[in-house]
C-alpha positions in Angstrom: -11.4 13.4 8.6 -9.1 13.5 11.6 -5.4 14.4 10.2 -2.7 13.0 13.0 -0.1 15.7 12.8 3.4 15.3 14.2 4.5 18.8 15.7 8.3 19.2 15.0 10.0 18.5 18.1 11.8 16.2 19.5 11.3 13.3 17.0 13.5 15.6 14.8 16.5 14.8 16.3 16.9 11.6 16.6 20.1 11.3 14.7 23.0 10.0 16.3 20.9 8.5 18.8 21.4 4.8 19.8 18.4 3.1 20.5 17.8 0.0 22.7 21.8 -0.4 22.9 21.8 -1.6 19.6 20.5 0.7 17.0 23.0 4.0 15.7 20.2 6.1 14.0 21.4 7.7 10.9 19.4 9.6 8.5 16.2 11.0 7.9 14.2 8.9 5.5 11.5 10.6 3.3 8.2 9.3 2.7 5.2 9.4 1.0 2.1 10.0 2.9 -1.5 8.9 2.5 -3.8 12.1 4.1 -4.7 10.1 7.1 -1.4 9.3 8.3 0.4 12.6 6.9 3.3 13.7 8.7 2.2 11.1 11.8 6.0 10.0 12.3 9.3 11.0 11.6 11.1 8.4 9.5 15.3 7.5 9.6 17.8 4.6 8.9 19.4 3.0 11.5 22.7 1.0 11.7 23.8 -1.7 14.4 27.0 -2.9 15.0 27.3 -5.6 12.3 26.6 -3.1 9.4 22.7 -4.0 9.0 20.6 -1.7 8.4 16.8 -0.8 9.3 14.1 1.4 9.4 13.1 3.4 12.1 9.8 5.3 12.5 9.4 8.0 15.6 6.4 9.0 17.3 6.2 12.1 19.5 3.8 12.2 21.8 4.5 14.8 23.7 4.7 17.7 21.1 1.3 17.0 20.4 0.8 17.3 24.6 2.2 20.6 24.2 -0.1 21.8 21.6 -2.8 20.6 23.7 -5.0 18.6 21.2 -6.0 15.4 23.4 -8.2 14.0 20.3 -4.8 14.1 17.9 -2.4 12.9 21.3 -4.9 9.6 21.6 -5.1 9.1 18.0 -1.3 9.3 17.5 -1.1 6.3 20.7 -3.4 4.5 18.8 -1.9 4.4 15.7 1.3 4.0 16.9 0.0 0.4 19.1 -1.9 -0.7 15.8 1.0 -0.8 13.9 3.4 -2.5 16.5 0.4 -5.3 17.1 0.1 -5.6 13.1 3.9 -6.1 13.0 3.8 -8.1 15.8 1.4 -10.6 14.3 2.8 -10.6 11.0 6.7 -11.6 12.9 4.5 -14.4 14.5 3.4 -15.5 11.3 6.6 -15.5 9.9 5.4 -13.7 6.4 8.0 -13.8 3.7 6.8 -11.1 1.2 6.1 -8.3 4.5 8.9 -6.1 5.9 9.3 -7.6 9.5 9.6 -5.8 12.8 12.9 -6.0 14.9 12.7 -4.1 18.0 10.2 -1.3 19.4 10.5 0.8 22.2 11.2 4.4 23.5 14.0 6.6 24.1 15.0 9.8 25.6 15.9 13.2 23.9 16.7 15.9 25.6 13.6 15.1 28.0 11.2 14.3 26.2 10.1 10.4 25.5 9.9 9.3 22.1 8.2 5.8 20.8 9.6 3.9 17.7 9.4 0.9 15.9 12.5 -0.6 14.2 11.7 -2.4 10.7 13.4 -4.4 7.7 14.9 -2.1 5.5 15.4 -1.8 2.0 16.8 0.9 -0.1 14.6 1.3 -3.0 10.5 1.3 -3.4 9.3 0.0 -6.3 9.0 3.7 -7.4 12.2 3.8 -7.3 13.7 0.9 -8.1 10.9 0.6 -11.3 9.2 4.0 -12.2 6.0 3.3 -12.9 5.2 4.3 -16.9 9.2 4.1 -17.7 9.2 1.6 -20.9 12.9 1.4 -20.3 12.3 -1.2 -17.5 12.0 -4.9 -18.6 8.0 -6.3 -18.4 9.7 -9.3 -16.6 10.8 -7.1 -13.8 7.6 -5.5 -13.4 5.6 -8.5 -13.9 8.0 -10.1 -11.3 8.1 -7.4 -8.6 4.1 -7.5 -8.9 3.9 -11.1 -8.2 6.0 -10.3 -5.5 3.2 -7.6 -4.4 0.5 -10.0 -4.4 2.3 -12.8 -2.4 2.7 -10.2 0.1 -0.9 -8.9 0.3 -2.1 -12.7 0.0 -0.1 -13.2 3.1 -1.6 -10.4 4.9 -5.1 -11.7 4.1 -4.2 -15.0 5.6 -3.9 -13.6 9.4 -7.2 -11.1 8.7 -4.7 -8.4 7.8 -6.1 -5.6 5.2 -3.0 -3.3 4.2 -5.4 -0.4 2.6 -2.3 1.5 0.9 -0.4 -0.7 -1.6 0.6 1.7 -3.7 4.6 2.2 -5.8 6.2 3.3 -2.1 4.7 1.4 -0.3 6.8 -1.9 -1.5 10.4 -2.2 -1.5 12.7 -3.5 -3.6 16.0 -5.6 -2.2 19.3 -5.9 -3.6 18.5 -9.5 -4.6 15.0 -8.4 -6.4 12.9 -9.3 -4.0 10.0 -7.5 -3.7 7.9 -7.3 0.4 5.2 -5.1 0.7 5.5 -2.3 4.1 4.4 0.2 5.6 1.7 -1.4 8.0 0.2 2.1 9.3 -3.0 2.4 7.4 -3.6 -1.4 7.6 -6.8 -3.2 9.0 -7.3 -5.9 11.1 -10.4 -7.5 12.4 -9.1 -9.3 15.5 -7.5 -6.2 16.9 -8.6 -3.4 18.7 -9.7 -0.5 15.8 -7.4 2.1 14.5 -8.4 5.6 14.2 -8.4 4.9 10.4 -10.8 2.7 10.4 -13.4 5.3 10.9 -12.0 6.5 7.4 -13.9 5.5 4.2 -10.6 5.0 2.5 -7.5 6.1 4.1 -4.5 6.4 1.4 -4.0 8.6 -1.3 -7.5 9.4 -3.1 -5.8 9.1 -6.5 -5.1 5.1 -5.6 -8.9 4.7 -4.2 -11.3 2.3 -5.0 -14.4 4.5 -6.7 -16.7 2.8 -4.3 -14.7 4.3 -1.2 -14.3 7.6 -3.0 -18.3 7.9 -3.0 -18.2 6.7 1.0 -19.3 3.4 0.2 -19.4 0.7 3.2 -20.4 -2.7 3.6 -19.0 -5.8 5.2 -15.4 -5.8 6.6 -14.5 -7.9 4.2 -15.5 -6.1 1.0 -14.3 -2.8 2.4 -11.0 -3.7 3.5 -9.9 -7.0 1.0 -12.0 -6.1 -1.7 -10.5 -2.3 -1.6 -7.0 -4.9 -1.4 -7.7 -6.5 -4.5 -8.8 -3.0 -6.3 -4.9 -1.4 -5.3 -3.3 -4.8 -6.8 -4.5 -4.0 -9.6 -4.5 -0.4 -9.8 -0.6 -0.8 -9.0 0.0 -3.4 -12.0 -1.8 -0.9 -14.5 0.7 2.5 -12.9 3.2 0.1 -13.0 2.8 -0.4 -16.7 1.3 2.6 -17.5 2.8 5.6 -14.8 -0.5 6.7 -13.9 -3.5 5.7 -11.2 -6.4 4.2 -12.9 -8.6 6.1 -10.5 -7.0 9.0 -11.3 -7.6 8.1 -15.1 -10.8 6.9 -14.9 -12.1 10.2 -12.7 -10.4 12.7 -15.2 -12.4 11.2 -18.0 -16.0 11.9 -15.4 -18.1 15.0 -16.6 -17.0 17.1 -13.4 -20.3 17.5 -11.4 -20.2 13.1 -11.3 -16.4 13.5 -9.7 -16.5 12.2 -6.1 -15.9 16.1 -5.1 -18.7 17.3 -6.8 -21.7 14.2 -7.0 -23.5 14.1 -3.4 -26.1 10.9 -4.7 -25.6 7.4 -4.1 -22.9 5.4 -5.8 -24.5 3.1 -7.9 -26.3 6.2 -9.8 -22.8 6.8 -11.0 -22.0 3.4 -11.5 -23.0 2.7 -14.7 -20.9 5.5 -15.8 -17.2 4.5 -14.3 -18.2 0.7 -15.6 -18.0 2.1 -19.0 -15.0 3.8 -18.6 -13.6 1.1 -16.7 -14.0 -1.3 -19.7 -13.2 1.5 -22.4 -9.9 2.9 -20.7 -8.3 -0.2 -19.2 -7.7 -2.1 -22.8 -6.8 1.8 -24.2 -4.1 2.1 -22.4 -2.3 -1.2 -21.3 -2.3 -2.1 -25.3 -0.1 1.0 -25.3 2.4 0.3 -22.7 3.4 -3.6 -22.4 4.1 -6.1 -24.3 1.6 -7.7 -26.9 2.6 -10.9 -26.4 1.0 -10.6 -22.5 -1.5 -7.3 -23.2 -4.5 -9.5 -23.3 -4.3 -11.4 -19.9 -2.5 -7.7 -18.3 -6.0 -6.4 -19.5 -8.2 -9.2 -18.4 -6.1 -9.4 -14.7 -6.9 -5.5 -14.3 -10.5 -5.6 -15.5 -11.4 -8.0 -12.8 -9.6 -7.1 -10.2 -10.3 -2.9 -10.5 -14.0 -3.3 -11.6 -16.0 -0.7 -10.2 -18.8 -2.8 -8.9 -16.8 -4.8 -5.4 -19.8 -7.3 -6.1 -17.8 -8.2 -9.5 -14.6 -7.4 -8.5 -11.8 -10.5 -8.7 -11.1 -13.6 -10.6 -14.0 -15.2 -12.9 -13.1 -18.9 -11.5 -13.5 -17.2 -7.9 -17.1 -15.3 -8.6 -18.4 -18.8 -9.9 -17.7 -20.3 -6.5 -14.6 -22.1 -6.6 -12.6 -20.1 -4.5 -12.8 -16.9 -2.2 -14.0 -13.3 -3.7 -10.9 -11.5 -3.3 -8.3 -14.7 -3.2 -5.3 -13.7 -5.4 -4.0 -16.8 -5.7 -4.7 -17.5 -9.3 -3.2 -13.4 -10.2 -0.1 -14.8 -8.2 0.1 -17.7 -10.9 -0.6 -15.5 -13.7 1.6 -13.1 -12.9 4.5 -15.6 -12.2 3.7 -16.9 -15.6 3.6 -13.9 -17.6 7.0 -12.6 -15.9 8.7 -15.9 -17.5 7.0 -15.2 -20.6 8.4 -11.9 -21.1 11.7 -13.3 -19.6 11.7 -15.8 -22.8 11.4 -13.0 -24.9 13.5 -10.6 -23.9 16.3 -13.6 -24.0 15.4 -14.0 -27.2 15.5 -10.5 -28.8 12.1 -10.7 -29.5 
């Protein structure tokens, strides 16, 4: 796997800077990498006149020219065009539940160009804003911040759009609760020109990856990219609820030599196996962490959507026929539904 490194240089120092005429940048802005995007841009908050506020990510092309790897230099372009285009689209679509793009370009420091893209920005993740496992945090703000989730993912699907990283940082939380999925860096998209990722079996954070990817996997666009979708939806409502990845569950409870780092055979030998921890673990340890009253559907809603198999991964209604593979439209509903739920009972004391 190709790592896209940023050199420190002069993406480091944008602060102070004013970019486009219009954009004070401020301070650095930490975030949490997948392994094939790690350390690919530098991150800040930005400022304009009328006191709003946005995100800034910084590409530095020329460190890597100095270092004198061409492969990484061309990769690092690419990424950084994918993700303007994606954003791009997305504006053009006018997606309410995706962080929107305001302004890109590129600006000088102290000689050296530097490329950027200026986003929506919000101050919390959902990491932050609801740590995942913490039983302090109300079920109907969960339930409600995942609905949000999957109206943004459904969105993305709508335009071809496969975001491939939905994980607790990667969706922010706004003062007003609502929820928009970011971070468009890892995403797919089948009517663009490819990203260097897309070479990548899976291209977030192992411990958030479908088991199929893990084991290198392919198939059809479609059940690569979406299907992998549908699996982080669902692997982010049970670390919502529960604080950690299934994945990372699921592979702890594996005899070692059938872990992804160890097992060199075909995927569906291990199958079998991860189905029946799949189906053992899920109900195990979602009864544990939320509510009764909406445990059975939470359990049901992660059982389909993070089944190992991608063939009999998504909604029952939707593998009969009536309705695409991967649609979350009905886990949009149910979620909605189950937020009031638990809304009425919290109100109530109950």
């Amino acid at each position: 796997m190709t790592v896209v490194t940023v050199v420190a240089g002069a993406a480091d120092a944008l602060e102070g800077k004013v970019l486009l005429d219009r954009w004070v940048v401020a301070d650095k802005v930490m975030r949490d990498e997948g392994p094939s995007s790690e350390a690919r841009s530098v991150c800040y908050r930005a400022v304009d006149a009328t006191g709003h506020v946005a995100f800034v990510k910084a590409f530095d092309f020329k460190a890597l020219e100095r270092k004198g790897d061409i492969q990484k230099l061309e990769d690092m372009a690419r990424e950084f065009n994918h993700e303007k285009r994606v954003h791009e689209l997305c504006l053009d679509k006018r997606l309410g539940r995706v962080t929107r793009i305001y302004d890109s370009g590129t600006c000088d420091v102290a000689g050296e160009l530097i490329h950027f893209i200026v986003c929506e920005y919000a101050p919390r993740s959902l990491r932050d804003a609801y740590p995942p496992g913490d039983r302090e945090v109300p079920a109907s703000q969960r339930l409600s911040a995942l609905r949000h989730v999957a109206a943004g993912l459904a969105q993305l699907h709508s335009i071809g759009v496969a975001h491939q990283d939905i994980k607790p940082s990667n969706a922010v939380a706004f003062d007003n609760e609502s929820v928009k999925v970011t971070d468009l860096g890892s995403s797919s998209c089948a009517a663009l020109p490819p990203a260097p990722h897309d070479e990548y079996s899976f291209c977030g954070q192992p411990n958030f990856a479908p088991p199929e990817l893990l084991y290198g996997e392919s198939g059809t666009w479609h059940k690569r990219r979406i299907g992998c979708d549908m699996y982080l939806l669902g692997n982010l409502v049970f670390t919502s609820f529960v604080g950690h990845s299934l994945t990372y569950v699921l592979a702890h409870k594996l005899p070692r030599e059938l872990r992804h780092t160890e097992f060199t055979g075909a995927y569906e030998l291990v199958l079998p196996v991860w189905i029946e921890l799949h189906h053992l673990m899920v109900p195990a340890f979602l009864q544990q962490h939320v509510p009764r009253e909406v445990a059975e559907e939470l359990i049901t809603i992660v059982l389909e959507m993070c089944h190992p198999d991608p063939e009999q991964r998504g909604h029952r209604r939707n593998m009969e026929g009536n309705g695409a593979r991967y649609g979350l439209e009905r886990y949009i509903s149910a979620l909605d539904r189950l937020a009031k739920k638990c809304s009425r009972i919290e109100r109530n004391g109950r």
